[in-house]
N, C-alpha and C positions, 0 to 999 in steps of 0.2 A: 962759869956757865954749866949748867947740867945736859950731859949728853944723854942722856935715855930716849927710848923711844914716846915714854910718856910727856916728858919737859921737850922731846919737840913738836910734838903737837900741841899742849899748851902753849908753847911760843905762838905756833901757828892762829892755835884762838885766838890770842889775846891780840896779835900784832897783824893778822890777816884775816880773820873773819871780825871779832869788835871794834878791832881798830882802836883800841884805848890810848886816849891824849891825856898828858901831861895834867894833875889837877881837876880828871873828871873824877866823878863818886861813884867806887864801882861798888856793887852790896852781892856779896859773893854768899848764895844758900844753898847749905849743904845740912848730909845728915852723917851720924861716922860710917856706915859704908862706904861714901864718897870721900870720906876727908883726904885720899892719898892725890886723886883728881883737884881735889880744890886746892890744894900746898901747893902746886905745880902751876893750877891758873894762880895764884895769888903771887906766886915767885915771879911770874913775868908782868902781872899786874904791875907789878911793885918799881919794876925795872922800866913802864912803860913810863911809871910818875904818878899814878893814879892813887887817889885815896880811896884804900877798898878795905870795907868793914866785911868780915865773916859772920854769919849768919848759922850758929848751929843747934837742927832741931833735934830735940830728945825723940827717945823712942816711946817715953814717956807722956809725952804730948801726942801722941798721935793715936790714929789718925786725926788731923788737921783739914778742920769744911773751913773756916773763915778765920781772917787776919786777928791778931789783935791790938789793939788800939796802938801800941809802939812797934811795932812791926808796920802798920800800912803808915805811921811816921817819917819809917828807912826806906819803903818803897816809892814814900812822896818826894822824897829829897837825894834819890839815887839816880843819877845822869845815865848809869848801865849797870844791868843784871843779869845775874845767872843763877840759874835753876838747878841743881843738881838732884834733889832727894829721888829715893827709887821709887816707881811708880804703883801707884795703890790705886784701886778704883774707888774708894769714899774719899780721896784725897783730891779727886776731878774740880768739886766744887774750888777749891784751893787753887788749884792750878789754872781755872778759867780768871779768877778775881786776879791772877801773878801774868797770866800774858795780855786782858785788859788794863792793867794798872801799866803794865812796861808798855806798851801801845801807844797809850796816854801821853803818858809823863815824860819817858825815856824812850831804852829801847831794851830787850831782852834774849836771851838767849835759853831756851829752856831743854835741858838735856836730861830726863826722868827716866832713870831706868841706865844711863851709860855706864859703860865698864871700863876699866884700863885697857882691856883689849879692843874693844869699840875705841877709845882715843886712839890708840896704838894704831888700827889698821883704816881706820876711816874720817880720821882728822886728822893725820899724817899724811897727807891726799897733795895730788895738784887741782885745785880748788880750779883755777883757769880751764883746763879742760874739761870739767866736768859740768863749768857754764853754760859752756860751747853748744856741747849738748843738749843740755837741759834747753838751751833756747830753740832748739830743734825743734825737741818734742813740741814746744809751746806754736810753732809756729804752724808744726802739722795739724794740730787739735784747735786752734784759736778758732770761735765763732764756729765752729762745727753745727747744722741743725740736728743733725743725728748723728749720737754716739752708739754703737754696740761694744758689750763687752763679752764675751765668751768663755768658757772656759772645758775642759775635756768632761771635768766633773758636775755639771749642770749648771753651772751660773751662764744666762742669759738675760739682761740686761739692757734699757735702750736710753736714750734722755739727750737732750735740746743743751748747750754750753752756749747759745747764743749771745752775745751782748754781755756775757758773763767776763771778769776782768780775772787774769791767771796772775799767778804767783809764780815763782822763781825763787825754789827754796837751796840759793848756791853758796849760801855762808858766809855772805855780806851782810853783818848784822851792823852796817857801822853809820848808820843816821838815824835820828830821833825818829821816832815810833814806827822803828823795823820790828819784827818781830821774827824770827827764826830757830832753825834746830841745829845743833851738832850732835852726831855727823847729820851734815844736808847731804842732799840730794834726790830733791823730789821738783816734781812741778804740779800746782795744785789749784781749782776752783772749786765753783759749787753749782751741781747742775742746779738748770731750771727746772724747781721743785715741782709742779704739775705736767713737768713730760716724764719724771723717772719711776718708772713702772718696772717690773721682772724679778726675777729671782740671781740670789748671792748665795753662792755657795763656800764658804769660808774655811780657811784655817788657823786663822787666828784674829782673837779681838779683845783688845785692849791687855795685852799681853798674857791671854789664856788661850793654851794651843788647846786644837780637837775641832774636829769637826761640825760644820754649824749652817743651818740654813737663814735668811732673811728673805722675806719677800714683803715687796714695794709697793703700793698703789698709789698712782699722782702725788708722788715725795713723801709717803708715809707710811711708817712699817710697818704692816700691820700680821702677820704672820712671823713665827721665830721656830726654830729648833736647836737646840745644843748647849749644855753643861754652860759655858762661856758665857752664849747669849741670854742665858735667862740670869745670870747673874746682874749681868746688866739690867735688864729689864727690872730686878727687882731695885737697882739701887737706882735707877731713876724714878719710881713708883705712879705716883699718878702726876707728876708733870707733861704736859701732852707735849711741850716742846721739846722733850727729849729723844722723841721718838719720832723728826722729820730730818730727813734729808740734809746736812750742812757742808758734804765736803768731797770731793771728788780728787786723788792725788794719782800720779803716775810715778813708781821709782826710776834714777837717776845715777846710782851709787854706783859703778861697776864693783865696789869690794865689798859690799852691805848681801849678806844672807839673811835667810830664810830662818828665823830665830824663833825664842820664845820674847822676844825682846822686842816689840813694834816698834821703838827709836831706831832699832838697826832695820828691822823684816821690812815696812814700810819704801825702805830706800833702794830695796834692791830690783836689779834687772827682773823684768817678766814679773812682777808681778803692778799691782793697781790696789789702791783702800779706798773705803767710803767712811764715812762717817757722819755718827747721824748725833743730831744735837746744835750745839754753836757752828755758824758759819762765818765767826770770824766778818762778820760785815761783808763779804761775797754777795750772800744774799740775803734771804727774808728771815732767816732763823735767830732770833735769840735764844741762849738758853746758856743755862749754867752746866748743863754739861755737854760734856765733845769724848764720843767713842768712835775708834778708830777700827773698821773690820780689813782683814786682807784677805785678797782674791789672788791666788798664784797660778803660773803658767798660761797666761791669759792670751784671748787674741785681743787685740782694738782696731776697730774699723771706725775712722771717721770722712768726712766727705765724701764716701763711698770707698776711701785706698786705707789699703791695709800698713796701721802705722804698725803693728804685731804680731806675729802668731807662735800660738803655744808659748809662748814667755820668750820669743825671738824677736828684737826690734827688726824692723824691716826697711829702717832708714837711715 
């Protein structure tokens, strides 16, 4: 058995967050940054009993918008998967067709952008207590009619979670068409698109730090500022769906920072993301793509009690 801190977090994946049986199809996608991560899920794969095919994309291939025709083959016939490749913003289209196809069919795991250090300090976790939690938050935001989000730096912020159904992103990926991250630790919905109005004032989106403005009207963005955002905006171009509302998360992580990494940044205490694009079936959004912006040091007021302030839970 490999002791590193790497192989026991892959244990952990493999054996506490997918839960891989004996004879399922695991389809393991990686690219060679990743391959040192994937040898380590595949060693406990292997050891769970699981038939798992590796999956490795060139640098030469990419970027990668859509499947092809033997590849969405391995995805139709894979019981569970994993995502590794590093994250690219023209690779989004890719990555929405890999967590509706694992939704679908299976279930998946997508982890874009992780690093040995990221397994190392944040899937090496005690997953149980960080349920615990996470079912907190959920419980203090559920049905909220009015959310504020705040922040030192001018993000103000309001919108309806009414009737809205929440997520629980704690690393149980282990039933057909789950879909989750490693490292988890978020909890997440999608406001009701005609109450979220205000302004985000950002420090990172979709893994480009710097400073960045969005402003909102009745779930649509229609105003932007900063190197980041306009990148985005160019590479959604004129899809109007890419540009509403789809995701509302709160982090969970106690060991997840403030990165250039939004798989880690996303997860940590005091901060909150939005994303605008796919809503993941939450709410009214389709689209092919899903951008993730963060908001740090935040307050959140819901049912009038303050679940936050300044990036401080309060419960």
């Amino acid at each position: 058995m490999k002791a590193t801190k790497l192989y026991q977090a892959a244990e952990k994946a493999i054996f506490q967050s997918l839960k891989l049986k004996p004879r399922e199809s695991f389809l393991l996608v990686t690219d060679k940054q990743k391959m040192e991560i994937a040898e380590a899920l595949a060693f406990y794969a292997k050891k769970a009993g699981a038939e798992t095919t590796t999956y490795l994309m060139t640098e030469t291939l990419r970027p990668i918008t859509e499947p092809t025709k033997l590849f969405k083959l391995l995805t139709e016939k894979a019981d569970v998967i994993t995502y590794l490749l590093d994250a690219r913003i023209e690779e989004k289209p890719f990555r929405g067709f890999m967590v509706s196809q694992g939704m679908k069919l299976s279930r998946i795991c997508m982890m874009p952008g992780i690093t040995v250090d990221m397994m190392e300090r944040l899937v090496n976790i005690d997953f149980a207590r960080m349920n615990e939690f996470t079912k907190k938050v959920i419980r203090a935001m559920k049905d909220a009619d009015r959310v504020i989000i705040e922040n030192e730096a001018g993000t103000n912020i309001s919108f309806s979670v009414k009737d809205r159904e929440w997520h629980n992103d704690n690393g149980d990926i282990s039933k057909k068409g789950k879909h989750g991250n490693l490292p988890a630790g978020e909890c997440y919905t999608c406001p009701v698109e005609e109450t979220f109005s205000g302004k985000l004032v950002i420090s990172l989106i979709d893994d480009k730090l710097g400073y960045g403005e969005m402003e909102f009207k009745e779930g649509r963005l229609v105003r932007w500022k900063g190197k980041g955002i306009e990148a985005i905006v160019k590479n959604i171009g004129s899809d109007q769906t890419g540009f509403i509302i789809g995701e509302f998360g709160i982090g969970t992580n106690p060991g997840a920072r403030i990165c250039p990494n939004m798989l880690e940044a996303e997860k940590a205490f005091g901060t909150v993301h939005f994303a605008i694009g796919d809503s993941y079936g939450i709410g009214k959004n389709k689209s092919k793509h899903h951008y993730d912006a963060l908001v740090d040091r935040v307050t959140i007021i819901a049912k009038g009690k303050y679940i936050a302030k300044n990036g401080k839970f309060l419960i």
